[in-house]
VEXLOPA-724872 format. One record per atom (N, C-alpha, C): x, y, z; residue in one letter. Coordinates in steps of 0.2 Angstrom, whole numbers, padded with zeros to 4 digits, always signed. Example, Ala and Ser with C-alpha at 12.3 -4.5 7.8 and 13.67 -1.06 7.14 Angstrom:
% VEXLOPA-724872
+0066-0028+0039A;+0062-0022+0039A;+0066-0016+0039A;+0064-0011+0035S;+0068-0005+0036S;+0064+0000+0039S;
This chain:
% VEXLOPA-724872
-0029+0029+0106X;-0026+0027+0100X;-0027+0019+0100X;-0029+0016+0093X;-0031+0012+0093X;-0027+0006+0093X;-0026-0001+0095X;-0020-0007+0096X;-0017-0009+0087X;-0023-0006+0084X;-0020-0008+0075X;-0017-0002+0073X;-0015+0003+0076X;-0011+0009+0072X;-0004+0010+0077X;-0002+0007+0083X;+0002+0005+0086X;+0006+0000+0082X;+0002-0005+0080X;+0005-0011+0076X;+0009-0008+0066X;+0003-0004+0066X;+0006+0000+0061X;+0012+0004+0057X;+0012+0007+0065X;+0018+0013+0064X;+0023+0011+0066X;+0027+0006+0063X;+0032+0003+0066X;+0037+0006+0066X;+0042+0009+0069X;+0046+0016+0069X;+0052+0015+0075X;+0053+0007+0077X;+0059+0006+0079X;+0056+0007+0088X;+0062+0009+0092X;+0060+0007+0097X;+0060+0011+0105X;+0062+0020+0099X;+0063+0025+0107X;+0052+0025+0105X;+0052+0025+0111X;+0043+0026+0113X;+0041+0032+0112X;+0045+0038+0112X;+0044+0045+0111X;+0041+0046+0101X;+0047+0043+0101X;+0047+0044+0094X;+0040+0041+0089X;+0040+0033+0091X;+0035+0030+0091X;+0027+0034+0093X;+0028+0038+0098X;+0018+0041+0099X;+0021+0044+0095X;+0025+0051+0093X;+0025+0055+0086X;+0023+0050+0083X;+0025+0046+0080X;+0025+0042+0071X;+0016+0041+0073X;+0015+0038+0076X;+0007+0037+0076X;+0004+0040+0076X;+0006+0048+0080X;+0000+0052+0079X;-0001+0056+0070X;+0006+0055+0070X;+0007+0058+0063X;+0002+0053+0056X;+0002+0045+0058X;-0003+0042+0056X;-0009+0043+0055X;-0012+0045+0064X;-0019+0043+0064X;-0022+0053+0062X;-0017+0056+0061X;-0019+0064+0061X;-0020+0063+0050X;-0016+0063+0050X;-0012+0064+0042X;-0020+0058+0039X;-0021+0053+0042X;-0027+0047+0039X;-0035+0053+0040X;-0033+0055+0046X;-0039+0057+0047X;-0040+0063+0043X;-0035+0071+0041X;-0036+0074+0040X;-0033+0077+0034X;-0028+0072+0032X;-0020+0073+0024X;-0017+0079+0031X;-0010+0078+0027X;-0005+0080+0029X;-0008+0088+0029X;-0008+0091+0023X;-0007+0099+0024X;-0011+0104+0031X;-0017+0101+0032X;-0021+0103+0038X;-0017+0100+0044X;-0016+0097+0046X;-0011+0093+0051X;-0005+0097+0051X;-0005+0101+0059X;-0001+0103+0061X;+0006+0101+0064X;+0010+0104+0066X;+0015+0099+0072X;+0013+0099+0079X;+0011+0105+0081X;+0003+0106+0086X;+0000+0101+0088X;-0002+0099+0080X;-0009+0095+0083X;-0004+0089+0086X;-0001+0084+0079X;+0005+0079+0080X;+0007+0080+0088X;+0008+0085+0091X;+0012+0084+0097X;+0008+0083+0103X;+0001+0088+0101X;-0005+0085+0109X;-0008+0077+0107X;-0007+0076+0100X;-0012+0068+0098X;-0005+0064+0102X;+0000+0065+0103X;+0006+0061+0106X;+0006+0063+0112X;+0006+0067+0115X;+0007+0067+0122X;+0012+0072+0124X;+0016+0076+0118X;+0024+0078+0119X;+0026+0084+0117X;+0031+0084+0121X;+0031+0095+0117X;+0033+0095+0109X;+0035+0102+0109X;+0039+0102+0105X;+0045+0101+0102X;+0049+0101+0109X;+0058+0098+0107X;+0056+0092+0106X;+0052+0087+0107X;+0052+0080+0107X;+0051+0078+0100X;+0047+0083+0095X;+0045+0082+0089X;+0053+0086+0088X;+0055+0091+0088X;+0062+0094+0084X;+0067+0089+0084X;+0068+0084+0090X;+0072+0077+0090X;+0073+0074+0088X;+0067+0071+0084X;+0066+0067+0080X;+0067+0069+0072X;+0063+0074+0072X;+0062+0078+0066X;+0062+0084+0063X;+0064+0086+0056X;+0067+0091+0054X;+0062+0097+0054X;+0056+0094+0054X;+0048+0097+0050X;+0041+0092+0050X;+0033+0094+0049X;+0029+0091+0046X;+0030+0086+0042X;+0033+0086+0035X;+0038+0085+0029X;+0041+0080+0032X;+0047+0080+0034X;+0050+0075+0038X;+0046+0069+0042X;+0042+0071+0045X;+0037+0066+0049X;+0035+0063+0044X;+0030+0064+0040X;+0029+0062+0038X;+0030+0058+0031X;+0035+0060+0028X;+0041+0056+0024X;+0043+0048+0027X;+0047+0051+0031X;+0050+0045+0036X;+0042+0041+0038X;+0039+0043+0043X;+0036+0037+0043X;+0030+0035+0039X;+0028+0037+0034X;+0026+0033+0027X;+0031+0030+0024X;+0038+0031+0024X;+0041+0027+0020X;+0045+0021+0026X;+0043+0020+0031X;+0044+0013+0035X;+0037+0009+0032X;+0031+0014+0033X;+0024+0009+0033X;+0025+0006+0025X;+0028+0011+0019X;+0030+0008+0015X;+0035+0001+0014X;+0040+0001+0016X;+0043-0004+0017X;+0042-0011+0019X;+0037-0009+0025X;+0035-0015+0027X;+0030-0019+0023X;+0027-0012+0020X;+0021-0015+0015X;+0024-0021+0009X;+0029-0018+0008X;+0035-0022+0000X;+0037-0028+0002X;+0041-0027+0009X;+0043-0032+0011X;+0039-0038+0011X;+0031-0037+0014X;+0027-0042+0014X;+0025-0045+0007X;+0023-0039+0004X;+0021-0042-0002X;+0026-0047-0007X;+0032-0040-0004X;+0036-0044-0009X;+0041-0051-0008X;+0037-0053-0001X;+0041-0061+0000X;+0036-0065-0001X;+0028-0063-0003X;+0024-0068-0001X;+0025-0068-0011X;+0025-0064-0016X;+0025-0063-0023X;+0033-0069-0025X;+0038-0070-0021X;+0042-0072-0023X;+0042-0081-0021X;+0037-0082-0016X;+0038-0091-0016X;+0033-0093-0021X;+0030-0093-0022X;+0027-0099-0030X;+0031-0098-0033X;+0031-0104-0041X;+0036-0103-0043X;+0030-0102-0051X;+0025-0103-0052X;+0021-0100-0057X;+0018-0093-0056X;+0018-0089-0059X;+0016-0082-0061X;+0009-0079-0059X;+0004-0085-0061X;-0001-0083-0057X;-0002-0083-0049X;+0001-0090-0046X;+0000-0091-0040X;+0004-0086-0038X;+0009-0083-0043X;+0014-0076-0037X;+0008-0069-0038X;+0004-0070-0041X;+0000-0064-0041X;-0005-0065-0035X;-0007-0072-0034X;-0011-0071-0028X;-0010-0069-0025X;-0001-0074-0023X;+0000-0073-0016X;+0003-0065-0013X;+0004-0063-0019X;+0007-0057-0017X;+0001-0051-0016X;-0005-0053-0018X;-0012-0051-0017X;-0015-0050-0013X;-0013-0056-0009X;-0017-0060-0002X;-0013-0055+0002X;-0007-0055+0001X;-0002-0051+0007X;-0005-0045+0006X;-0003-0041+0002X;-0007-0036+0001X;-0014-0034+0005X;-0018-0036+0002X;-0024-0038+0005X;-0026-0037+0013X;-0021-0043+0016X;-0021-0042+0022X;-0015-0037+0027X;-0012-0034+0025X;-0010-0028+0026X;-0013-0024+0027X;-0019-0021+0020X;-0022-0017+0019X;-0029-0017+0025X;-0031-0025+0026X;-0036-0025+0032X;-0034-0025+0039X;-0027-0026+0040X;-0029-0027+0047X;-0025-0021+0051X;-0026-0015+0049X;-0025-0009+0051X;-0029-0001+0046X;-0036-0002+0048X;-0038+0003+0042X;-0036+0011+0041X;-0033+0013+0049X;-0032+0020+0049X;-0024+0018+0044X;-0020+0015+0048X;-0013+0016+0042X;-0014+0013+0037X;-0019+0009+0033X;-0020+0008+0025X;-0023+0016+0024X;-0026+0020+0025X;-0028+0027+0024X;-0021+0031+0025X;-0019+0029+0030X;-0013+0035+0029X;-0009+0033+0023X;-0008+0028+0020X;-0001+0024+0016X;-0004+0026+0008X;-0012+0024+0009X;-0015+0025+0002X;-0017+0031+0000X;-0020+0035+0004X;-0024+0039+0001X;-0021+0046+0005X;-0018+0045+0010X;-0015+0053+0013X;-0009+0054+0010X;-0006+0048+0006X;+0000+0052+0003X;+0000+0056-0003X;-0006+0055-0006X;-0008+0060-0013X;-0008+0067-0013X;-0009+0069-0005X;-0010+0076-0006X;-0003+0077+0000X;+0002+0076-0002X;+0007+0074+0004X;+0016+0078+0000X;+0014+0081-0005X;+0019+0084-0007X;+0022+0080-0014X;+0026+0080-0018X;+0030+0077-0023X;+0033+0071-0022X;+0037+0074-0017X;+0042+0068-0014X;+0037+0063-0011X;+0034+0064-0008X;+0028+0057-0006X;+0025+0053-0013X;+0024+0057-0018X;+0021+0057-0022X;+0023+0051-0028X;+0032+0055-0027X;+0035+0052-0032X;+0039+0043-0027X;+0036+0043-0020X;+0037+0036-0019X;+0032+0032-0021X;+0023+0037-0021X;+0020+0031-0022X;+0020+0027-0029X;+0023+0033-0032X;+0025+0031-0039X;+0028+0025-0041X;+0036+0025-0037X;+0038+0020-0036X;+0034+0014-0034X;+0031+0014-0028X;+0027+0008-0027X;+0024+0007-0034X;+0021+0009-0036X;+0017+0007-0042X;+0022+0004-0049X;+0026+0007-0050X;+0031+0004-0053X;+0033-0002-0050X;+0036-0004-0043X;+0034-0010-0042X;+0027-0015-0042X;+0023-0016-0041X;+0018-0017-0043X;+0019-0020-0052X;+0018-0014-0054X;+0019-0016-0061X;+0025-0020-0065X;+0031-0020-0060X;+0037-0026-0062X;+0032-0034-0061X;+0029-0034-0054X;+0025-0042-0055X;+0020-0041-0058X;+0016-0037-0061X;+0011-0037-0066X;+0015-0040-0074X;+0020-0037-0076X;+0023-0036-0081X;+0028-0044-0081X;+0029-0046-0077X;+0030-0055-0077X;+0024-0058-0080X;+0019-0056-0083X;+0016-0060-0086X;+0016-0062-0093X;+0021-0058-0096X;+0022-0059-0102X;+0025-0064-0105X;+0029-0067-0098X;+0030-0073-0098X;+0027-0079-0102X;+0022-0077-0100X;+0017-0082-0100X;+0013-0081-0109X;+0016-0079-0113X;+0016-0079-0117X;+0019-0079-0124X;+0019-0081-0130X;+0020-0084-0133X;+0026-0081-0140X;+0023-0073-0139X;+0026-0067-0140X;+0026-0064-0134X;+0032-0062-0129X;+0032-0057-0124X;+0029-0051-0128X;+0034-0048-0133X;+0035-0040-0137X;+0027-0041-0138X;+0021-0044-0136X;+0018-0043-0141X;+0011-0040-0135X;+0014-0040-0130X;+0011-0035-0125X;+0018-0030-0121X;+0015-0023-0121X;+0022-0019-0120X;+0021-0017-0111X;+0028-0015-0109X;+0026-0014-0101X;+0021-0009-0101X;+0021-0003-0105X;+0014+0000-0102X;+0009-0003-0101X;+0006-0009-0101X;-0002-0012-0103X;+0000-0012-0093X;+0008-0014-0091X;+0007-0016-0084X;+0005-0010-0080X;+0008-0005-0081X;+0009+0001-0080X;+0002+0003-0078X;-0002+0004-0084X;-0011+0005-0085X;-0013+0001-0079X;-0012-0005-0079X;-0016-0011-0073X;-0016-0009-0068X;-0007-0007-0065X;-0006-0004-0057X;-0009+0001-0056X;-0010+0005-0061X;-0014+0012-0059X;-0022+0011-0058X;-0025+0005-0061X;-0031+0005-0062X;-0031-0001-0056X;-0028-0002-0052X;-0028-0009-0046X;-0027-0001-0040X;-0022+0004-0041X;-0022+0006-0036X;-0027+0012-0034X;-0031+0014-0040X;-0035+0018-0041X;-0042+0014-0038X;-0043+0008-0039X;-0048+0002-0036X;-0046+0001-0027X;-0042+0000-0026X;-0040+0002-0019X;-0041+0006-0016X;-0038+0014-0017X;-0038+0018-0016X;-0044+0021-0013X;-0051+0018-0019X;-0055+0020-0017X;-0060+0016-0012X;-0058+0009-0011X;-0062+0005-0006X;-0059+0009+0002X;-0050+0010+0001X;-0049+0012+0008X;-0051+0019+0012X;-0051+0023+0004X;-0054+0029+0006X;-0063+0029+0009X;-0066+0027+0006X;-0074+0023+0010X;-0074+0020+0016X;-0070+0016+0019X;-0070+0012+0023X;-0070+0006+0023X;-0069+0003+0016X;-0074-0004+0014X;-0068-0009+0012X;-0063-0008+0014X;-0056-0011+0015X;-0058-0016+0017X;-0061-0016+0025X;-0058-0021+0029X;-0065-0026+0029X;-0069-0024+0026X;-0076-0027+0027X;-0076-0033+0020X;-0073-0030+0015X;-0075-0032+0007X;-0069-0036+0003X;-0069-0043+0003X;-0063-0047+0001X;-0067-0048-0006X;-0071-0049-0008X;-0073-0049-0014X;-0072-0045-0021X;-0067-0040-0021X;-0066-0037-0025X;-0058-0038-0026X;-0056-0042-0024X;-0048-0046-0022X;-0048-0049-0030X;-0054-0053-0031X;-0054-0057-0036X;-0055-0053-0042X;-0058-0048-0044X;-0058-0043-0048X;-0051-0039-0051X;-0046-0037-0044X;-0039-0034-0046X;-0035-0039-0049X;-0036-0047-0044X;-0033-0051-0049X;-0033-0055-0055X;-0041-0052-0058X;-0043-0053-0066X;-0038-0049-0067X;-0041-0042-0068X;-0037-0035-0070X;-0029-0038-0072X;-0024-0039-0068X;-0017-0042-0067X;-0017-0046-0073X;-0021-0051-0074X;-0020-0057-0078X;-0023-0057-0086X;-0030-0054-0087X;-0032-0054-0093X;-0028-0051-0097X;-0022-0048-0099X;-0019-0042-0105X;-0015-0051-0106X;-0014-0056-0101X;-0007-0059-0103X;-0010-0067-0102X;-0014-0070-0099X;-0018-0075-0101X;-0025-0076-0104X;-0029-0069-0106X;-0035-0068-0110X;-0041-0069-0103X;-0046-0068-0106X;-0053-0067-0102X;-0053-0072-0099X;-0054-0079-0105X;-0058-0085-0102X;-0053-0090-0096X;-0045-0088-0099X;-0043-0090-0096X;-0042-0087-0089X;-0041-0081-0088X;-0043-0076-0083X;-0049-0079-0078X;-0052-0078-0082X;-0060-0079-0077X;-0058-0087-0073X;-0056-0092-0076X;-0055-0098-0077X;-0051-0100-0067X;-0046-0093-0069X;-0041-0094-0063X;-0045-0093-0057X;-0049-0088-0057X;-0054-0086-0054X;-0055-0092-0047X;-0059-0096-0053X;-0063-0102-0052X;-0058-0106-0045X;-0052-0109-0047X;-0049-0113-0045X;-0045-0110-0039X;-0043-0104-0039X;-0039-0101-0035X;-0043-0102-0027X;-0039-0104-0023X;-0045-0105-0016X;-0045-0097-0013X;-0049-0095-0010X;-0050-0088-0006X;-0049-0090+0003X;-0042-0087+0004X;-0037-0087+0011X;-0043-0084+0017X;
């Protein structure tokens, strides 16, 4: 097991518990939930079965729980770095940048978080939703920034987060996460053109430093 999927699976502090949580990651990244057994889960961890029924209720379970920790701490990141600027665009970087570096510096668990939860039942389904509905709360602060708010409606934010998370989705499912920052600046056009226009879009581009 790799030292970036231990750093990932953050799952508190009985050690048993923890090698389930991470095999469930690096099983679930490697294969989606449905083909992953509790079998497989308990020889990638090292541990019977009672040890898996201790902790958890089911597959379902495992997997709920610890996608919605590696969620949490995703938010939390994002959402402390989104909250110090006090203008709208630099909270778009910085909550980008965190983003960003979340998603690289663990590529099996950005695969588990992004793309193993799609095929991971409803209730997974309907958290990533949520995430995206957050997401589109700091997208949709950019109406702010305009002169008429009513005169861009939340869905235009709605549309972005699905078309930002559909752009991610597909770099982590490639591989191309941890290698390609250059497409950072592209999601954070995306973000900004419905609410400061093209030119001034492109514009932010220019000025913003690259972390």
């Amino acid at each position: 097991m790799s030292a970036g999927t231990e750093s990932g699976a953050s799952v508190g502090e009985d050690p048993v518990r923890k090698r389930i949580a991470m095999a469930m990651v690096e099983l679930a990244a490697e294969h989606g939930l449905e083909p992953t057994t509790i079998a497989m889960v308990c020889e990638r961890a090292g541990v019977g079965r009672a040890a898996f029924d201790r902790n958890f209720t089911g597959k379902e379970d495992c997997f709920l729980k610890v996608h919605g920790e590696v969620t949490l701490d995703f938010c939390q990141r994002t959402g402390t770095a989104y909250a110090g600027p006090r203008a709208w665009h630099d909270r778009i970087w910085a909550g980008a940048w965190a983003a960003m570096r979340f998603l690289q510096e663990d590529p099996v668990r950005a695969r588990f978080f992004v793309v193993a939860v799609n095929g991971a039942g409803t209730r997974a389904q309907a958290r990533r939703d949520r995430v995206l509905q957050g997401l589109a709360d700091m997208i949709d602060a950019g109406r702010g920034e305009l002169e008429e708010p009513e005169s861009v409606s939340r869905s235009t934010a709605e549309m972005v987060a699905g078309a930002i998370y559909g752009t991610i989705m597909t770099k982590v499912r490639d591989g191309a996460i941890e290698r390609d920052e250059e497409f950072l600046s592209e999601l954070v056009y995306m973000a900004m053109m419905p609410y400061l226009g093209a030119r001034a879009a492109e514009d932010e581009l220019l000025v913003q430093p690259l972390h």
